[in-house]
Every structure is written in C-alpha cells, then in structure tokens.
C-alpha positions, 0 to 999 in steps of 0.5 A: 120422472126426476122422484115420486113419493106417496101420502094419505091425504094429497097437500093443498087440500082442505081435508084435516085428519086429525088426532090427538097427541099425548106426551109421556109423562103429560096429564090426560086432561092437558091433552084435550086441545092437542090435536095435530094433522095426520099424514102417512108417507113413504120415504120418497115423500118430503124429497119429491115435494122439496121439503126442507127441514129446519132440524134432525132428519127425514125418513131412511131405509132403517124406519121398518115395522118396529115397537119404537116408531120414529115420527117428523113434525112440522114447524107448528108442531115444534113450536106449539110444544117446544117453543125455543127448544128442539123436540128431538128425541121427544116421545108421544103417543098419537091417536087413540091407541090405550095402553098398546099405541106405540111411543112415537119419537120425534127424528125431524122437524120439516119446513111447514108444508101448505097441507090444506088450501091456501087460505087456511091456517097452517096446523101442526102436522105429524107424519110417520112412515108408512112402514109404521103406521100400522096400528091406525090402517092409515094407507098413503092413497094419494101419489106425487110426483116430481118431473123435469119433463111437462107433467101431462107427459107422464100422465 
C-alpha cells in the first residue's frame, strides 16, 4: 500500500450531499442558490487520490479541533464566487449552524475532483478535515486507497 485516506461520500458516486454557504458580511436572501458539495476528509485524503491543487495548500497536522476552521475548495467553487480572483483567506459559514457555526476560512483550492458519476456536472465541493467538522456529525465512512501492488491483493 503506497497511502490511504478517508471521506464521507466515496468519489464517483452520484450522492450529492449538499448544503448551503453564507459568506461574511452577505445578505441571507443571496444565499438561496448557494449550495456546494459537503465532504469530510482526513489529512491523507487528496494525497491518496492524487489530488492537484491550483492554489494555497491541503490539510496538515496543524488543522485540530479548533473555533477557527480551515476548509479546501474545488475549482467550481472558486470560480462560481471568486471569479478572477483567489478565495483564500475568505471566511463562510456552512450548513445550517445559526449564530454558533463556525466561520470556515478557506486555505486551498483543489483541481476538481469527479465527485458524483461521470456523467454528471461537476458541482462546488467543500471539504473540511475531519478533526473539525464536529458541528455537522459528518464521519469519512468511506476509504481510499492507493497501492503499487494489484488491488484485489490487499482486499
């Protein structure tokens, strides 16, 4: 086995899971259309799937439990709100927390991902560690896997 990693919702899978996204300072009647893939990781994650990213960085040892969360965008994401310019460093709250949900803040913007079926339209897509996505009880129940050896080996 060369790594392996773990997510909510298994890639190519036409399982959408998602929620909605307020930016600071936005109105709440801007945000009806804004709704964005959900996906919990661990740290191996993006490494084991080859994930590339086109700006900022993946999750490190430093992302634990904390009140100021860190979260990785896809490239849909980005340019669905940020077109022409970087999010990094922007601040949203996701789901549907209230006053109490934590401000996520974007670190990095990953390659898009093929999240759902082939055939389907890529999405936006938010992933946040699993270390800190307590407030929505999203577990990674799904593994990866990346091997040099034949897959059904290791089975």
């Amino acid at each position: 086995m060369v790594s392996a990693g773990a997510i909510s919702k298994i890639p190519l899978t036409q399982i959408a899971g998602t929620t909605r996204y307020t930016f600071a300072g936005q109105p709440a009647n801007e945000t009806r259309t804004q709704d964005a893939l959900s996906r919990v990781v661990t740290r191996d994650y993006f490494s084991t799937v080859g994930a590339r990213l086109r700006e900022g960085r993946f999750f490190d040892i430093s992302d634990q439990l904390s009140q100021s969360p860190v979260a990785i965008v896809n490239e849909s994401f980005a340019n669905r709100n940020f077109p022409g310019q970087s999010p990094l460093g922007a601040r949203f709250q996701f789901g549907r927390g209230g006053s109490k949900a934590y401000w996520y803040t974007i670190v990095g913007v990953v390659k898009e991902i093929r999240e759902r079926g082939v055939a389907e339209e890529l999405k936006p897509a938010v992933y946040r560690v699993h270390e800190q996505a307590d407030q929505t009880g999203d577990q990674p129940a799904g593994i990866v896997v990346r091997t040099s050896a034949d897959p059904a080996s290791i089975v």
